[in-house]
C-alpha positions as CSV (number, residue, x, y, z in Angstrom):
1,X,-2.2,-8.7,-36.4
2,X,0.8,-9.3,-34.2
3,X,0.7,-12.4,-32.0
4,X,1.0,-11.9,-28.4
5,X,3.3,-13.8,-27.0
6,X,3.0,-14.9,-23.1
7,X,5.8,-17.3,-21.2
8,X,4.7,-19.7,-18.3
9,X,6.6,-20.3,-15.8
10,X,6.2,-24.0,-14.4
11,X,6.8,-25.4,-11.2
12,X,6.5,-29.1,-11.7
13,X,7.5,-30.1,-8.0
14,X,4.0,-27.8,-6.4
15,X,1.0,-29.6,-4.8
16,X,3.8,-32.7,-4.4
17,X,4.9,-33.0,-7.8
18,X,1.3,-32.8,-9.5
19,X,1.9,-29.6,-10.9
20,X,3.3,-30.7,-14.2
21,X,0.0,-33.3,-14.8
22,X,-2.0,-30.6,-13.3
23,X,-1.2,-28.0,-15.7
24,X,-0.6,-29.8,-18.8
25,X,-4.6,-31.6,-19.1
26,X,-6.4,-29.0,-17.4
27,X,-4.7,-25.3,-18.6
28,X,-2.0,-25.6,-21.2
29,X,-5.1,-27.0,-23.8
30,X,-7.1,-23.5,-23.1
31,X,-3.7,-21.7,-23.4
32,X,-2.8,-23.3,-26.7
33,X,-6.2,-23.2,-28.0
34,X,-6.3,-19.2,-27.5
35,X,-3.9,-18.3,-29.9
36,X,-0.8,-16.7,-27.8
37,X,2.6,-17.7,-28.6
38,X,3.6,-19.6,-25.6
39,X,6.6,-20.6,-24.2
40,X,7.0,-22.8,-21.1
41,X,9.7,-22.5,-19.0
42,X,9.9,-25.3,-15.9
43,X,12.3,-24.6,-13.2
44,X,14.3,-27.6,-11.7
45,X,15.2,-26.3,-8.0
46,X,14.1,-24.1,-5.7
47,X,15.0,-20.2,-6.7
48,X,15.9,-20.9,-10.4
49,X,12.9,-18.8,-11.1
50,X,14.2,-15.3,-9.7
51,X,17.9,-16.0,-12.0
52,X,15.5,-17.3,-14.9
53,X,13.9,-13.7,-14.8
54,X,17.0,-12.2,-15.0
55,X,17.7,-13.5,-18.6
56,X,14.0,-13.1,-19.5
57,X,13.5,-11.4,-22.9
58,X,10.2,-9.7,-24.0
59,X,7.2,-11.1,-23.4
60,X,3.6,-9.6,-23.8
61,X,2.5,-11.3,-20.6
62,X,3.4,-13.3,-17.8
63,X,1.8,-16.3,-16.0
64,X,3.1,-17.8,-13.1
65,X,1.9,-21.8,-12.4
66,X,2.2,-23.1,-9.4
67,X,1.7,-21.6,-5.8
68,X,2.9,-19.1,-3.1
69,X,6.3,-20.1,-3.2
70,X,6.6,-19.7,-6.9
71,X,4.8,-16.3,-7.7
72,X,7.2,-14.6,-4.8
73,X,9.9,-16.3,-7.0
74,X,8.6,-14.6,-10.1
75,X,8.1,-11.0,-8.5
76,X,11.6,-11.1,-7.0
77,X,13.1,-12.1,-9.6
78,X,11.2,-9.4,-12.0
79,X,11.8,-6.5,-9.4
80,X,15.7,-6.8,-9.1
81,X,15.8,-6.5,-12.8
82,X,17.3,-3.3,-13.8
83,X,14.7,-2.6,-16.0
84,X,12.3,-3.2,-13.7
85,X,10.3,-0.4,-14.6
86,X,9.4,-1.4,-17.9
87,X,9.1,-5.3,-17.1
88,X,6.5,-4.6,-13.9
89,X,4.0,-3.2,-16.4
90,X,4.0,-6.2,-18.2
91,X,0.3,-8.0,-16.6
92,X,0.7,-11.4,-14.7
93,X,-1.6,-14.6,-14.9
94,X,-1.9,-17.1,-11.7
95,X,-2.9,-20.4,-12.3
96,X,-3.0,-21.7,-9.1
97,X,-1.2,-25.2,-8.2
98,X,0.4,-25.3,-5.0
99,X,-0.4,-26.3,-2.2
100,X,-1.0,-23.0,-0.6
101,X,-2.5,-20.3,-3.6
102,X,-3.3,-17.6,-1.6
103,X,-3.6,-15.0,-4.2
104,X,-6.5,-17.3,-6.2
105,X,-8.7,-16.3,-3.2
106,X,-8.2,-12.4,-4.5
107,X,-8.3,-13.1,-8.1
108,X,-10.7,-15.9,-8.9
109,X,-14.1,-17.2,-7.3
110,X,-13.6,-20.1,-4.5
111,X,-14.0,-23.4,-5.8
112,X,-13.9,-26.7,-4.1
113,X,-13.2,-28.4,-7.3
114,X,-9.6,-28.2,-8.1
115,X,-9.8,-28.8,-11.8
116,X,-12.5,-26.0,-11.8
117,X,-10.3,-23.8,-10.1
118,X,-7.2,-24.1,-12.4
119,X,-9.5,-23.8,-15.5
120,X,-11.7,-20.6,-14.3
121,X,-8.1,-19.1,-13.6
122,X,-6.8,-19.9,-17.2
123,X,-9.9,-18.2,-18.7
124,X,-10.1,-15.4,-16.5
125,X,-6.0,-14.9,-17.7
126,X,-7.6,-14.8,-21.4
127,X,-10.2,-12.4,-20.5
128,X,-7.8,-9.9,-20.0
129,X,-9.2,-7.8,-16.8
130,X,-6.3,-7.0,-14.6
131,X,-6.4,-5.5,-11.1
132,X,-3.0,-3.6,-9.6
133,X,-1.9,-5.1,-6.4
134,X,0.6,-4.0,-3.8
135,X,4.0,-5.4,-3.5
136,X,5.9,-5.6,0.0
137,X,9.3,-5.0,-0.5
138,X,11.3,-6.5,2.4
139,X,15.1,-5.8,2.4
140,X,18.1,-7.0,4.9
141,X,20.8,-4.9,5.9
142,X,23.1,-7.2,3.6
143,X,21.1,-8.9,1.4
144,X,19.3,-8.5,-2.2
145,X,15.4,-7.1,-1.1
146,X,12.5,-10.2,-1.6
147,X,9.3,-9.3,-2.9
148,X,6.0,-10.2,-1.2
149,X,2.1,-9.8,-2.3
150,X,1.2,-11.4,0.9
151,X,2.9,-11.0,3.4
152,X,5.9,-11.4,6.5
153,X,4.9,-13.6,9.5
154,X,7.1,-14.0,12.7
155,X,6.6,-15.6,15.6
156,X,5.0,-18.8,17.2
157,X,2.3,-19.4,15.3
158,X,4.2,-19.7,12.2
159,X,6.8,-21.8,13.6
160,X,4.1,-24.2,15.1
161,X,2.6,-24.2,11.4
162,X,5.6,-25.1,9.3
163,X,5.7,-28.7,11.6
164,X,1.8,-29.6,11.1
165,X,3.1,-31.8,8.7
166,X,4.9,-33.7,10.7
167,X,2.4,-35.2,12.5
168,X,0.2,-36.1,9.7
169,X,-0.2,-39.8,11.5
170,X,-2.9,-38.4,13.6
171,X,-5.3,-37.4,10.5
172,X,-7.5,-34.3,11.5
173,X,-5.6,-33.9,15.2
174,X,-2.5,-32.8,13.6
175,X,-2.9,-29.2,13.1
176,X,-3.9,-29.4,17.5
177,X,-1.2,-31.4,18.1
178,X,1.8,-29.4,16.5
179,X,0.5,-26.4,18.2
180,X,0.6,-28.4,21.7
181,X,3.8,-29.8,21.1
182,X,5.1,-26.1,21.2
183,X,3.2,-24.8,24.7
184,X,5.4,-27.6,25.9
185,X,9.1,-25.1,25.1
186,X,9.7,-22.0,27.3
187,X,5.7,-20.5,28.2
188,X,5.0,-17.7,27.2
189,X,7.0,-17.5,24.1
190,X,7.9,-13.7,23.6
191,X,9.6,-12.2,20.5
192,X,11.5,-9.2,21.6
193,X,11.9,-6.4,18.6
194,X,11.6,-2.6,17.8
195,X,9.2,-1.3,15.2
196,X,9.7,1.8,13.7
197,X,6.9,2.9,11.0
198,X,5.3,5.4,8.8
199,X,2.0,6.0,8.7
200,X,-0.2,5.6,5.8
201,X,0.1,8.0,2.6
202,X,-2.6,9.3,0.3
203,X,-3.3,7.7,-2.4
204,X,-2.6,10.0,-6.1
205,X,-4.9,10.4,-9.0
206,X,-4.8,7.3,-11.6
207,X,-2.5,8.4,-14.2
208,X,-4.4,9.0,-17.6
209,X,-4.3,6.4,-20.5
210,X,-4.1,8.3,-23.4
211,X,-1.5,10.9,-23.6
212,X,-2.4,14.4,-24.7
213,X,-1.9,15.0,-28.3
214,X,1.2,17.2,-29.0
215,X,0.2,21.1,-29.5
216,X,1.2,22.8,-32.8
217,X,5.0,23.3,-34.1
218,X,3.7,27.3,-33.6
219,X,3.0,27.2,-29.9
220,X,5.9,25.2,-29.2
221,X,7.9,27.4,-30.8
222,X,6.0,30.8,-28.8
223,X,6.7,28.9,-25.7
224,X,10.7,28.2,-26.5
225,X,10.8,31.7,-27.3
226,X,9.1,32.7,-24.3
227,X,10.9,31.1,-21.6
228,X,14.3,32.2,-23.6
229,X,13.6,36.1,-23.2
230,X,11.8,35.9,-19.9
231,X,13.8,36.9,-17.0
232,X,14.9,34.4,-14.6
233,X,12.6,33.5,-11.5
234,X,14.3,33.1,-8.0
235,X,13.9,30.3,-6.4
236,X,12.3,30.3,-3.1
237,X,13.5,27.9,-0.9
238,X,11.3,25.2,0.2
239,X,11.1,23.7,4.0
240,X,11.9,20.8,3.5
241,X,9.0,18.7,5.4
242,X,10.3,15.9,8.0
243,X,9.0,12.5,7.8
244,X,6.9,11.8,11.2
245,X,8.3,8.2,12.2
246,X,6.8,6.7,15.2
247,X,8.9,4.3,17.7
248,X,7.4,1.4,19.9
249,X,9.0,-2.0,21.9
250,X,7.1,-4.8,21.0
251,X,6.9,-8.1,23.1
252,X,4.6,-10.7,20.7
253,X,3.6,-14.1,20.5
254,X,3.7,-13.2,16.6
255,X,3.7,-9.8,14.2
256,X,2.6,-9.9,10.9
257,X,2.8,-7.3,7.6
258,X,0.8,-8.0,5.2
259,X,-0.4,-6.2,2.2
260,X,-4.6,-5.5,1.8
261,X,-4.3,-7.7,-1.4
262,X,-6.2,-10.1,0.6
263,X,-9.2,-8.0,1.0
264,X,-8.9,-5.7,-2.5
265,X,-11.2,-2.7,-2.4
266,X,-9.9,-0.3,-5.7
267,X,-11.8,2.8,-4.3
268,X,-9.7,3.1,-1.3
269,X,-8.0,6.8,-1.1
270,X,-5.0,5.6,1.4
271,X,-2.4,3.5,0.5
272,X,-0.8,1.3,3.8
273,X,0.3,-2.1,4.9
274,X,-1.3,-3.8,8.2
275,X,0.7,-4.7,11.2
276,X,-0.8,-7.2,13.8
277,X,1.0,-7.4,17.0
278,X,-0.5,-10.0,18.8
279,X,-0.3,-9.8,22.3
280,X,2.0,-12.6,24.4
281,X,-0.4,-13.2,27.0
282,X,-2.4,-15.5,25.7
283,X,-2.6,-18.7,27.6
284,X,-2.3,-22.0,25.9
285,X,-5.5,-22.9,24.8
286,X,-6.3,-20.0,23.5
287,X,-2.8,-20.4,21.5
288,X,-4.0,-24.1,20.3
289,X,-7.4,-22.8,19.1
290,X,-6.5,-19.4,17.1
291,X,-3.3,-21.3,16.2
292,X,-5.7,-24.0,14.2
293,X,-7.9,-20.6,12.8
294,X,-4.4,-19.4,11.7
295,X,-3.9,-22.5,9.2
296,X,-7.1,-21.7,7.2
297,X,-6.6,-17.8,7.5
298,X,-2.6,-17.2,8.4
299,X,-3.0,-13.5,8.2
300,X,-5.8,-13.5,10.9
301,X,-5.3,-10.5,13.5
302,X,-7.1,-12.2,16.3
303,X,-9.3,-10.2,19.3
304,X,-6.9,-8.1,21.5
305,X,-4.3,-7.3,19.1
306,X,-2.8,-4.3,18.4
307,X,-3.1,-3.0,14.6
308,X,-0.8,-0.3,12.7
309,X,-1.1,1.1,9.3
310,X,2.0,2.1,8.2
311,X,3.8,2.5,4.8
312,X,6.9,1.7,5.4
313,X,8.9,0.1,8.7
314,X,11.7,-1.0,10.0
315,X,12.0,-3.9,12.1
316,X,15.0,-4.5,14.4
317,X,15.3,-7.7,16.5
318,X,17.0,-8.7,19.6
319,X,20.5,-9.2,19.3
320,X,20.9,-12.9,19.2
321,X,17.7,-13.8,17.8
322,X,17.1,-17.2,16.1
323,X,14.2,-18.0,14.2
324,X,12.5,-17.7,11.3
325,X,10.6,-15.3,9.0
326,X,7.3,-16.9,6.3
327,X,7.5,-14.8,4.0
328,X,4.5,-15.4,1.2
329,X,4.6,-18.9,2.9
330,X,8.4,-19.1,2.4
331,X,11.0,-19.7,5.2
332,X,13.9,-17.2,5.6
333,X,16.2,-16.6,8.1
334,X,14.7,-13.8,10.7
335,X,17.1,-10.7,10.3
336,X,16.5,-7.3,11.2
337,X,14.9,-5.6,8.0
338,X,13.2,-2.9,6.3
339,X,10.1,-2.9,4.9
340,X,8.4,-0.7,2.6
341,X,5.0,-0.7,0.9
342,X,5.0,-0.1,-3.3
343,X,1.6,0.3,-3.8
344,X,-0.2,-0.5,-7.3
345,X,3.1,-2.1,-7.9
346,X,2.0,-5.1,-10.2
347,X,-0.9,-6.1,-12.4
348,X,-2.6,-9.1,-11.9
349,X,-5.4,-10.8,-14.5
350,X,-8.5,-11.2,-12.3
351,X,-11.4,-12.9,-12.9
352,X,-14.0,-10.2,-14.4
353,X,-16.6,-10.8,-11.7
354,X,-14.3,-10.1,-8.9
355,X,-13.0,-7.2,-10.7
356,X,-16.2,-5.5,-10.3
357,X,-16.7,-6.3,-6.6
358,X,-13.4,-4.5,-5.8
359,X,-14.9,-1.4,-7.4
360,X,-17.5,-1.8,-4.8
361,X,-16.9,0.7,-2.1
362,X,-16.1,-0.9,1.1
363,X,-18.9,-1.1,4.0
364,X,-17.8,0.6,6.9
């Protein structure tokens, strides 16, 4: 029996540079001990994993260690491949190091202990259960599309997030105090845009697993014949059926796309993104509080706020706009861009137990 063969891609600078220790005492012994093949590859800078990709040769599976930052690295990098459609069928492992692990919360049971956490993950890889998510991907007018499980945030919230730790001298007030800082600019902060969106699509029949077996040389040969003597059908022209895009202005305090990866339900027959608009008008309290809610939940569409379900949109800033887009917890520079949802796009290993309460249809 073949040995599979899975590579690891290591980001020793995550959770402030206690990735590498991280990994090597409390996964890489499970990983060696289950008899894949494994090569480790550890990027040095920021972005090495989406060129590393590139130059990736086969590999029975993938896992990514490390945290958001890193697993958006990996996607990219596999979906601008040319041969992307071969490589995306190839199952991913998340062994969650980083700071900020989002997808662990979809994939594995919540622990508190850390070390629990990273070896439930690397068990749950060896297991072998895998669960498709969605994939966001987000292009620029000019640039090379990025790849998202999570999600795209914009707007104050986000900003006021990114400088929490900066004022890590004031212990448990910190996450209050960076949001404070920023009722003191320009109130209310407005973030002028257009949205233009699709709405959601239906979701098609699982493709079967086993192909079906090939009929007789006989009939193939009756069916040649066939078609050869028949006499040709005219084609009837088709309508051809207009895509229904919907228009609105938006004036936010923040918008965010995000993916339902965070709340996976596998029996769902509608296949869409969520976008949160949250309204501008909140007053500055009520900014400091949710703002604080938004650190443990950043994807939190908070009372009042107007929800779309689309499957693809384009969003189109102000001219003159400066700021900045998270993107799976990742800064880029705010541009106007086009996103569009590829559902089922990658497969994840998932932690058996979880696996079956996806299957669980949702409570309405």
């Amino acid at each position: 029996m073949q040995v599979k063969k899975a590579t690891v891609f290591l980001n020793p600078a995550a959770c402030k540079g206690k990735a590498r220790n991280l990994f090597e005492k409390n996964a890489a012994p499970i990983l060696h001990l289950s008899g894949l093949d494994i090569t480790i590859v550890k990027t040095d800078y920021e972005g090495q994993a989406k060129k590393l990709l590139e130059l990736m040769e086969n590999t029975d599976l993938i896992i990514i260690a490390g945290g958001d930052g890193t697993v958006q690295e990996v996607i990219t990098g596999l979906l601008r491949r040319a041969d992307e459609a071969t490589f995306s069928k190839i199952p991913i492992g998340f062994i969650p190091l980083g700071k900020t692990s989002t997808l662990s919360q979809t994939l594995y049971p919540g622990s508190l202990n850390q070390v629990q956490h990273i070896a439930d993950a690397t068990l749950a890889i060896l297991k072998g259960e895998t669960v498709p998510l969605d994939v966001l991907q987000i292009k620029g007018e000019k640039e090379q599309p990025v790849f998202a499980v999570t999600g795209l945030r914009w707007g104050s919230y986000r900003d006021s997030g990114v400088k929490v730790s900066k004022y890590w001298y004031l212990g448990p007030l910190k996450t209050k105090a960076a949001h404070f800082f920023n009722t003191l600019k320009e109130w209310p902060q407005k973030h002028q845009a257009s949205l233009t969106y699709l709405g959601p699509t239906k979701r098609p029949p699982e493709e079967p697993e086993e192909k079906l077996s090939r009929p007789p040389l006989y009939v193939r040969i009756y069916r040649r014949l066939s078609l050869y003597w028949a006499s040709p059908q005219k084609e009837i022209p088709q309508e051809a059926t207009l895509e229904a895009w919907e228009e609105m202005q938006l004036s936010t305090i923040e918008i965010s796309i995000t993916t339902q990866n965070r709340q996976l339900d596998l029996t769902r027959t509608e296949d869409f993104m969520n976008i949160c608009i949250e309204p501008d008008t909140v007053g500055k309290g009520d900014f400091i509080n949710r703002g604080s809610q938004k650190m443990c939940d950043p994807h939190l569409c908070s009372k009042g706020s107007q929800c779309v379900q689309a499957s693809r949109c384009i969003l189109q800033l102000s001219e003159g706009t400066e700021s900045f887009f998270g993107i799976d917890n990742e800064e880029y520079e705010a541009m106007p861009v086009e996103v569009k949802l590829l559902p089922r796009k990658l497969q994840f290993f998932c932690d058996p137990k979880r696996r079956k309460q996806m299957l669980q249809p949702a409570v309405q």
